[in-house]
N, C-alpha and C positions, 0 to 999 in steps of 0.2 A: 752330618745328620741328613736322613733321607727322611721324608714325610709320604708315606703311604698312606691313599684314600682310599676310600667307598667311592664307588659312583651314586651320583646323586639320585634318591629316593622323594618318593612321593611320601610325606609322609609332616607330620606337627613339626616345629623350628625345632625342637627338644632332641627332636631325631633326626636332622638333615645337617651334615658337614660337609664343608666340599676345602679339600686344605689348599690353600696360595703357598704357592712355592717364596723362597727366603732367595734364591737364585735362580732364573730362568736358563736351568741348563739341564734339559731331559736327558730322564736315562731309562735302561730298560726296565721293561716291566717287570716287578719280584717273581719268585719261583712261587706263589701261591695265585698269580694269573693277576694278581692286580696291580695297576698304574704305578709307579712313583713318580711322586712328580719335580721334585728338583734335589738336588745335594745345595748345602749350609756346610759352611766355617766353621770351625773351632772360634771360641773368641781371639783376638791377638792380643799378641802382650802380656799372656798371664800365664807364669810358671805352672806345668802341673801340678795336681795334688797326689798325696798316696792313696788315701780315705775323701775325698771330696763330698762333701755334705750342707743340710741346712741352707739351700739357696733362699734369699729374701729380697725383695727389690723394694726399696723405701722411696715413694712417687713425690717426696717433699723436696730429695737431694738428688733425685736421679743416682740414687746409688745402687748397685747389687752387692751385698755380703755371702758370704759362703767359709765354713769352716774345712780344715783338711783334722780329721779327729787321729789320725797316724801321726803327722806333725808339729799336732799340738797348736795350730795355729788358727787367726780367724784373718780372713781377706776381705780389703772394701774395694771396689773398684767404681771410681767417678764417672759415668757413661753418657756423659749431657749436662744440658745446662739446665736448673732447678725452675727456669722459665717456661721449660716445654712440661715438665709437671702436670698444668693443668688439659692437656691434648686431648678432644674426645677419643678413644678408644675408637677406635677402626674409619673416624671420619677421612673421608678420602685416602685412604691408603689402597694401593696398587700392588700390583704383586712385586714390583723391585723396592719400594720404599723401606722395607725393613734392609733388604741387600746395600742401599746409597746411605742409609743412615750408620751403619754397623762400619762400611768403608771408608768413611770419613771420620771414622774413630781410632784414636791410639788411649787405650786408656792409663788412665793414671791410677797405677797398682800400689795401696800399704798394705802390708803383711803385719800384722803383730804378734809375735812369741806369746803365747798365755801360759800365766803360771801353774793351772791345773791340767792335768794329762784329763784325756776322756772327753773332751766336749760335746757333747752330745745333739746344741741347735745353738740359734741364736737370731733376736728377733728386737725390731724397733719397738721403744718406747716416746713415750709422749715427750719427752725429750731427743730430739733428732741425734747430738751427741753422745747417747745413750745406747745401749745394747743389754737386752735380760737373754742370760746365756745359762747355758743345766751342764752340767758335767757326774764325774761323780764326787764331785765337794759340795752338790747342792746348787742352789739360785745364785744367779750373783750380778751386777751392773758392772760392766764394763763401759770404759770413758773413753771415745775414739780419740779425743783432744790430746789426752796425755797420755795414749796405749797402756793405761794400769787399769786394775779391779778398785771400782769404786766402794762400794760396800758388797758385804754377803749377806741373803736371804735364806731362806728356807730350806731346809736338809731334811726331809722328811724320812730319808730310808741311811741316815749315819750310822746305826750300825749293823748295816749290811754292806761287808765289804766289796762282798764284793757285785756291787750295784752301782749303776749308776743314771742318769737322766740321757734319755736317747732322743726320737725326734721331739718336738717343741712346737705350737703355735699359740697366738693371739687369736682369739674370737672375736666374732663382731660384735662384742660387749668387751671389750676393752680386758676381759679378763684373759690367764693364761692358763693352756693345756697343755700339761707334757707327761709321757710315760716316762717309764723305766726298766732298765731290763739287769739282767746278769751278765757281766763279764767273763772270757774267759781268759783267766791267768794265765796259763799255760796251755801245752798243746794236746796236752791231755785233760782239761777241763771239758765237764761235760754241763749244759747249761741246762736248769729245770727249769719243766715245765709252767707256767704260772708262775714264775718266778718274779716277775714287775706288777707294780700299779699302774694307775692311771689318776692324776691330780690336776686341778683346778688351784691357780692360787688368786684372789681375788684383786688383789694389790700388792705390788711389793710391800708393803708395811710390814704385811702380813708374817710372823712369822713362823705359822703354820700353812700346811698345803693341804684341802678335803679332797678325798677317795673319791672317786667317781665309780662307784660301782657297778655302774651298767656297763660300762666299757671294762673295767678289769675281773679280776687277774689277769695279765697279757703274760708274753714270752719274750717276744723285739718288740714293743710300739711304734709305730711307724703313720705315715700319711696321714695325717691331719686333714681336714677341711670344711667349709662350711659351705653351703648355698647362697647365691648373691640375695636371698630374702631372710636369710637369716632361720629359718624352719628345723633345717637339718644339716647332720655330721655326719662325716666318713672318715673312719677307720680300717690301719691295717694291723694285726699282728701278723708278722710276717711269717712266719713256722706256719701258720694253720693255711695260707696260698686265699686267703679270704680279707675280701673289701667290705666292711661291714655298713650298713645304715643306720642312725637315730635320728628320732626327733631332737630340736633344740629348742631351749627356751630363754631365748635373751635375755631376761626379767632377772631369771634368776641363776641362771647357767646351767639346767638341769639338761640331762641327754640321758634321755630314753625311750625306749622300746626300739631294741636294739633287732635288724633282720640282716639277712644274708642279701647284699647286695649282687655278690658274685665270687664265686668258688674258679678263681684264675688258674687254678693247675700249675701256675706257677710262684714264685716269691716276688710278692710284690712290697717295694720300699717307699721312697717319700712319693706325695701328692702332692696336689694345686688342682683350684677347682675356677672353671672358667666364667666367663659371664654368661651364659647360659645357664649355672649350675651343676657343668659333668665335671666328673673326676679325670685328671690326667694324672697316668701313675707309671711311675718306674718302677720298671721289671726289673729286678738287680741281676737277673744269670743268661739276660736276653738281650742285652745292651737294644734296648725298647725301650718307649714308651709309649700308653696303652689308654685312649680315651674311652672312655665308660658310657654309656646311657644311663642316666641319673636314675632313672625307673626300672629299666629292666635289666641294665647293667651289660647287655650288648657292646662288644669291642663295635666303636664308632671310628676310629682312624686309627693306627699306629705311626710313631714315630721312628724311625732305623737311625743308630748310632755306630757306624760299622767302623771296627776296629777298636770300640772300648768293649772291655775286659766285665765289668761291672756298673750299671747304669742306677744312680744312687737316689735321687730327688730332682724337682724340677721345680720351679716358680713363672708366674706370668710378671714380666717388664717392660721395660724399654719407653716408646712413647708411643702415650695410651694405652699401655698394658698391651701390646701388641705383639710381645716376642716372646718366647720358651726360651726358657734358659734350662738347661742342663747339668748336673756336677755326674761326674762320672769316678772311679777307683780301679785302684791297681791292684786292687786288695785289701783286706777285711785287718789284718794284723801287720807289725812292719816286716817280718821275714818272707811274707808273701808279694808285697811294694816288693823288697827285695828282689824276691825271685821273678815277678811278673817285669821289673828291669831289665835286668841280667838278658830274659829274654827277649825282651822289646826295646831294648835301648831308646831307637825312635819310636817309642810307639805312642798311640793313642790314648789312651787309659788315663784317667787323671783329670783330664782336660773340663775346662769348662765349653759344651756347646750351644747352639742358639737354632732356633729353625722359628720362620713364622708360619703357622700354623690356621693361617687367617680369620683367630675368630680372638678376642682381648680378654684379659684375665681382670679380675677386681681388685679395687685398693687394697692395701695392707691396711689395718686397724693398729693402733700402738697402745702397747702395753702401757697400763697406769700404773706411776711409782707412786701414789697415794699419798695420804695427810703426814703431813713432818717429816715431809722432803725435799723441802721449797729451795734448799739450796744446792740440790743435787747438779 
């Protein structure tokens, strides 16, 4: 991972970045005249994915999750000790600190087989052992303890075959948001337009999911996010190359009055939104990622992921929320893992990356499994 900056601007904290390098080892300036300022690692120790997706960092256990949706599987990776947890985000950190912290790490990788094809996210609940994950079977709690599906929730779109729950998050109201989009079966499927919703589920109890109208009909659902004051959402459906804005209203989980945050020109996939409040967004056919001005929607940094194929979503981790995490893909289907193999044997694509980016991401919130599930 390279981190391309802005030179530093006069200008409100809203609109000033200047990125810290993850490794103090310059290189030349990009073909578009500006700086980069250091190259970043792959993480170590962790098999690629085909489809690599759904990154999530849960700041109780020091852990990052991330799904591969091609392999069917969901990964946890233990990355510290749940003592550093409480770390203020960005106190004293230096531009190697994220580099001496990540180097002293070998982590400890589980892989667990899930028994439904399609996963679509996967997100902490109030239960640390817990995971609420979408595929196209619907809601469902997965148990890290004993790697099985604890109970199933909510199927809102069962008979639509071929549908299923694509990106996922928790709000900072404890509630959950996820799209959905259409499948394609074969290679000759063609995906319509407005074909996904977009649902709020209140609590797992729940075993219905409500429509959020202002956000759908969507096509791919994608990028999640909120502001660290909680006011407002962003959205991507990614076909339309548009980051969109709403109001939020924690109260009641309402999201509306929906504007064009910015018309990217390009496909833009999962988000993470920083403490500042800007969007960081993966570019999926730019192996990028793309900071936002939360107002004007002005590219504030990019991120360079050189030699992945497909740059999928990203989350803020580590300690203090201090690092970008990365999931990257080989491809969209598995004939295309396949083929992007075949031709890369060693290659890059898949990988999980990291860059610090020097500015800390905000806690995750967890999902509430709600009344009459005390033994969960």
């Amino acid at each position: 991972v390279s981190v391309l900056y802005w030179p530093r601007r006069q200008a409100t904290m809203s609109k000033t970045f200047t990125a810290v390098p993850l490794f103090a080892q310059p290189l030349a300036d990009g073909k578009d005249g500006h700086p980069l300022a250091a190259r970043a690692n792959r993480l170590a120790n962790v098999a690629p994915c085909g489809l690599g997706e759904s990154p999530v960092w849960d700041h109780r256990t020091m852990t990052l999750y991330w799904i591969d949706i091609v392999a069917q599987t969901l990964s946890m990776a233990q990355l510290g000790s749940p003592a550093a947890a409480g770390a203020t985000p960005n106190a004293g950190r230096s531009a190697t600190d994220g580099s001496a912290w990540l180097a002293s790490l070998l982590p400890k990788v589980t892989r667990f087989v899930l028994p439904y094809d399609m996963i679509g996210f996967a997100a902490p609940t109030e239960r640390p052992h817990l995971l609420v994950m979408g595929s196209n079977h619907g809601v469902f709690l997965f148990d890290t303890r004993t790697g099985k599906v604890k109970t199933r929730g909510a199927h809102p779109e069962k008979g639509l075959a071929r549908n299923r729950f694509n990106d996922g998050k928790v709000g900072p109201d404890g509630r959950l948001y996820a799209g959905t989009m259409q499948m394609k079966l074969t290679a000759k499927d063609k995906r319509d337009t407005g074909s996904g919703r977009f649902y709020r589920l209140d609590e797992f109890s729940d075993k219905t999911a409500t429509v959020v109208d202002a956000v759908g009909p969507t096509t791919v659902s994608n990028g999640l996010g909120w502001t660290p004051d909680g006011k407002h959402f962003f959205h991507a459906d990614t076909p339309t190359k548009i980051v969109s804005k709403y109001d939020f209203d924690a109260r009641n989980g309402a999201i509306t009055n929906k504007r064009t945050l910015r018309d990217l020109g390009v496909l833009p996939d999962g988000m993470c939104i920083d403490s500042l409040g800007r969007p960081w967004v993966a570019i999926l056919q730019k192996a990028e990622v793309h900071c936002l001005d939360a107002d004007s929607g002005e590219t504030i940094a990019v991120v360079r992921v050189p030699g992945a194929k497909l740059v999928t979503s990203v989350c803020f981790g580590g300690p203090g929320l201090g690092l970008l995490f990365i999931t990257t893909s080989a491809g969209t289907t598995p004939d295309a893992v396949a083929a992007t193999r075949k031709e890369q044997p060693n290659g890059l694509s898949g990988h999980i990356y990291v860059a610090d980016v020097g500015v800390s991401g905000t806690p995750m919130v967890p999902f509430k499994i709600g009344a009459g599930r005390a033994k969960l």
